[in-house]
ROZA-458428 format. One record per residue (C-alpha): residue number from 1; y, x, z; chain. Coordinates in steps of 0.05 Angstrom, whole numbers, plus 5000, padded with zeros to 4 digits. Each point is the difference from the previous one (the first is absolute). Layout:
N
@kemar:NUM, v:Y, u:X, w:Z, volum:A
...
END
This chain:
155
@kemar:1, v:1677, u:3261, w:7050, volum:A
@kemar:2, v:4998, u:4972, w:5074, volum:A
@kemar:3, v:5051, u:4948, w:5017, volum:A
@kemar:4, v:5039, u:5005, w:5065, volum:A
@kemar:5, v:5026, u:4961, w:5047, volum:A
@kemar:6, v:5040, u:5015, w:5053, volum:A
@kemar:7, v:5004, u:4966, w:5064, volum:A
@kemar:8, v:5082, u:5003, w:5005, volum:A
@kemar:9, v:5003, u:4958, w:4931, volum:A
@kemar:10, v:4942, u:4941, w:5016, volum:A
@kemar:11, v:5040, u:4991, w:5064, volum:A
@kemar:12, v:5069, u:5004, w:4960, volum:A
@kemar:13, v:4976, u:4947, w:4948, volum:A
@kemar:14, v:4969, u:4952, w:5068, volum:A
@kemar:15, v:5074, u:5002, w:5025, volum:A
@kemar:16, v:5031, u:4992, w:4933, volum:A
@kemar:17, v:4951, u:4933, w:4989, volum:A
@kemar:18, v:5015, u:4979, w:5078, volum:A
@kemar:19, v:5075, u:4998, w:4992, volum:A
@kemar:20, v:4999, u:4966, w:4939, volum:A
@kemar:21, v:4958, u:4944, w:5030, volum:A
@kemar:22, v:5054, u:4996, w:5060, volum:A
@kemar:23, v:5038, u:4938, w:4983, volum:A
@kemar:24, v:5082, u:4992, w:5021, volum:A
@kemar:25, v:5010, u:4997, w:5068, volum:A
@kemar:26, v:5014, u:4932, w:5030, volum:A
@kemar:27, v:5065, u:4994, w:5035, volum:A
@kemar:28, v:4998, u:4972, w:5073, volum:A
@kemar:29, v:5054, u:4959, w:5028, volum:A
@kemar:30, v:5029, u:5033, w:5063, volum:A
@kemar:31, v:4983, u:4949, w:5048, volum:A
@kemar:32, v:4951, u:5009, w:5055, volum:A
@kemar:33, v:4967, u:4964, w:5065, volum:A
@kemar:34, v:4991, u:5050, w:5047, volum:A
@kemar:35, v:4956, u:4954, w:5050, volum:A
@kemar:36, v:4971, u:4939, w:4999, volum:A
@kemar:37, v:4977, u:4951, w:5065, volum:A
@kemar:38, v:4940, u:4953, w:4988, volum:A
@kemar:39, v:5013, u:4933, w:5041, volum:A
@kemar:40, v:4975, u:4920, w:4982, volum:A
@kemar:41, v:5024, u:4949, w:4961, volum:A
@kemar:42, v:5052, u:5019, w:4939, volum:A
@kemar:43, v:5045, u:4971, w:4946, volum:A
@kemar:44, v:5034, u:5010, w:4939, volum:A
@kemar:45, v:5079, u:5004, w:4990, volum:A
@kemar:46, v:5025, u:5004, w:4923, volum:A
@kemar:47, v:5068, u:5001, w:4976, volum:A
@kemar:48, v:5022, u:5023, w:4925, volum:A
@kemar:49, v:4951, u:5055, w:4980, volum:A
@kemar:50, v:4987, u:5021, w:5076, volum:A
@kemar:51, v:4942, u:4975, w:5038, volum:A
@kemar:52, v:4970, u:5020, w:5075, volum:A
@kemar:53, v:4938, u:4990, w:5031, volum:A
@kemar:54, v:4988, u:5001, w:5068, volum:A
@kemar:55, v:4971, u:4991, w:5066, volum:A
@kemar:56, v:5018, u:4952, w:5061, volum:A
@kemar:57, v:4988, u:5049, w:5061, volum:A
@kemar:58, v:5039, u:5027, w:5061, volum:A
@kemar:59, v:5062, u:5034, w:4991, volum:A
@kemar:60, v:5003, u:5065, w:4982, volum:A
@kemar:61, v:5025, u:5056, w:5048, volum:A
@kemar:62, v:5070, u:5031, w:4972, volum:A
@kemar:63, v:5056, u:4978, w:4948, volum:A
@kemar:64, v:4982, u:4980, w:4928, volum:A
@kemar:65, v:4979, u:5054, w:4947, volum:A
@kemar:66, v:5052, u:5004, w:4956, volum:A
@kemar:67, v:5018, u:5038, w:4924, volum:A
@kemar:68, v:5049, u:4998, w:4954, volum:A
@kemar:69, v:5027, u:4929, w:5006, volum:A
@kemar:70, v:4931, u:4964, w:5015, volum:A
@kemar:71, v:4989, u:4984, w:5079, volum:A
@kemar:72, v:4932, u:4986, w:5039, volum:A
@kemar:73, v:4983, u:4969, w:5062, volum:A
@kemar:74, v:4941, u:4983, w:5035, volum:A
@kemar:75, v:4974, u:4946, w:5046, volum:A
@kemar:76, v:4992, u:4928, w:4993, volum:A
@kemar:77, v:5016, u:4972, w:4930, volum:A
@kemar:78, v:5056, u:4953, w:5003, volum:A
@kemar:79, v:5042, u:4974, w:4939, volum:A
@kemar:80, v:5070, u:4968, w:5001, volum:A
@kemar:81, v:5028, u:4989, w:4934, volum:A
@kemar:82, v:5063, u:4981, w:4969, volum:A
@kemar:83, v:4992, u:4951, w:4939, volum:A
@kemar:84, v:5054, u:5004, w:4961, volum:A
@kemar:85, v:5039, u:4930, w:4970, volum:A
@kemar:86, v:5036, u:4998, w:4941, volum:A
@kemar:87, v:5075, u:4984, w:5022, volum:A
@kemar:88, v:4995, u:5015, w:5067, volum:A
@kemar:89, v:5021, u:5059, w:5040, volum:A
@kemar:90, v:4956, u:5057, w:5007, volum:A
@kemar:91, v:4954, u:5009, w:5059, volum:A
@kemar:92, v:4986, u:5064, w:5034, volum:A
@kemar:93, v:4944, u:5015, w:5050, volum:A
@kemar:94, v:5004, u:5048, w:5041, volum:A
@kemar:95, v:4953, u:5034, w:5054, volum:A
@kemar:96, v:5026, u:5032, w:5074, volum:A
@kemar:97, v:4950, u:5016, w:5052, volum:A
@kemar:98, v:4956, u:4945, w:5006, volum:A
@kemar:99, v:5055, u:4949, w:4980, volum:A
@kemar:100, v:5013, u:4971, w:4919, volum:A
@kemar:101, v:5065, u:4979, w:4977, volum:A
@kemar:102, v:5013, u:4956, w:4948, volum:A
@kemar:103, v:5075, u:4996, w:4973, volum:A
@kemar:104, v:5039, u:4983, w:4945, volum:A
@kemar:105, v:5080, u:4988, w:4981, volum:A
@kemar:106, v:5039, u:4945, w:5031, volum:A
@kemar:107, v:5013, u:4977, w:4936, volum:A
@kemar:108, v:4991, u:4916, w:5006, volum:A
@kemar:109, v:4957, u:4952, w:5026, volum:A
@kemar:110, v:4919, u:5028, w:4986, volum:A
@kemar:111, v:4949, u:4985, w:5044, volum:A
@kemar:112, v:4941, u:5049, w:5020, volum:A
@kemar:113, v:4941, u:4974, w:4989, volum:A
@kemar:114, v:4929, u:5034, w:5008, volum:A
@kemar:115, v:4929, u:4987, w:4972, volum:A
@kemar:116, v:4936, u:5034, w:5026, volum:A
@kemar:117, v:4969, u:5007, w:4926, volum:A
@kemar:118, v:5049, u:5008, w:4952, volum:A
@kemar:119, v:4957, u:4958, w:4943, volum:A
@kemar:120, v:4998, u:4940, w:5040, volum:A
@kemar:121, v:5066, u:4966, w:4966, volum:A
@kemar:122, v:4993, u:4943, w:5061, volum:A
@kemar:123, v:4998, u:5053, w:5054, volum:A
@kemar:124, v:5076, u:5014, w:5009, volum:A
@kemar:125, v:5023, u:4983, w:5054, volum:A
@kemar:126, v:5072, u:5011, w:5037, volum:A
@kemar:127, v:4990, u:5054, w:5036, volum:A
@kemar:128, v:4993, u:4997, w:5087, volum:A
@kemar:129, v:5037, u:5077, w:5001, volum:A
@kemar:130, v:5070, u:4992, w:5034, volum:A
@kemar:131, v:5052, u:5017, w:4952, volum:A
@kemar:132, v:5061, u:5038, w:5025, volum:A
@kemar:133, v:5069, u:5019, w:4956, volum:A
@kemar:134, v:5033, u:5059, w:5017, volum:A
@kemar:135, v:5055, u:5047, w:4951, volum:A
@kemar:136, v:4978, u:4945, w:4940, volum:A
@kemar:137, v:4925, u:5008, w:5008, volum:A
@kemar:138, v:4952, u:4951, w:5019, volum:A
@kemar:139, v:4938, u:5026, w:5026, volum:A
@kemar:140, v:4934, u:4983, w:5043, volum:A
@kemar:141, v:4964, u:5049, w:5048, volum:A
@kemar:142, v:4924, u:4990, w:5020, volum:A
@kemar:143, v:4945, u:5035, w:5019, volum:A
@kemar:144, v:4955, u:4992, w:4951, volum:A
@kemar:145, v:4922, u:4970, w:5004, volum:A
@kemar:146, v:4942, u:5026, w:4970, volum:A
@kemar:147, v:4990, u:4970, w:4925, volum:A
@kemar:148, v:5043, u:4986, w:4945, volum:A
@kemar:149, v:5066, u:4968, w:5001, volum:A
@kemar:150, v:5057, u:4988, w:4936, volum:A
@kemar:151, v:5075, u:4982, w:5012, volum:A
@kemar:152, v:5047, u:4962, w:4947, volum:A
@kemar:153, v:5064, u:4968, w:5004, volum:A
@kemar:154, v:5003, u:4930, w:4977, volum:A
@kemar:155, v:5073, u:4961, w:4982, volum:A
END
């Protein structure tokens, strides 16, 4: 008796024994970089479970990539901060052009104060900014410098 062996069934039982070695899928997240610029220097920026890595270099030609409710510009790295005080009013920063504003309620007698490295507890300092009250905010406008710089308000 001669034993036969066709070609369609070895090549059935290879695919057979290939899918079953074919793990699950991995699921990607749906975000994406589409391009990327390679320029000097760089930093790190964390917050909660976010962090960003980048690059100090010239600013980038266009408006900032932006998706879903995440926003990116490029250029030179610059970061003003709000530190927020338990008990005081809440700050908000905000960016137009190449202006900042810092604001918060009218709400009593606070001080801003600002501190180039936020873990330096000596380095705040009352901050130089003027501040202006208009329609019960109090706010300061600046252009901002290159580096890092933290607001608070102090009672």
């Amino acid at each position: 008796m001669k034993n036969h062996f066709s070609l369609t069934g070895i090549f059935g039982a290879i695919a057979v024994l290939g899918l079953a070695l074919v793990g699950p899928t991995a699921q990607a997240q749906t975000f994406s970089i589409d391009w990327s610029k390679i320029s000097g220097g760089g930093g790190t920026s964390t917050g909660g479970v976010f962090q960003v890595t980048g690059t100090i270099g010239q600013a980038d030609a266009g408006g900032p990539m932006t998706g879903g409710s995440f926003s990116l510009t490029g250029g030179f790295w610059s970061l003003v901060s709000a530190v927020q005080t338990a008990g005081t009013p809440p700050l908000t920063i905000t960016h137009a052009a190449n202006t900042v504003r810092v604001s918060w309620p009218a709400t009593g007698t606070y001080t801003l104060q600002q501190n180039s490295d936020v873990a330096a507890a000596a380095g705040w300092a009352t901050s130089g900014y003027t501040v202006t009250t208009a329609n019960g905010t109090n706010s300061a406008t600046f252009i901002p410098g290159p580096g890092k710089l933290f607001f608070r308000l102090k009672q």
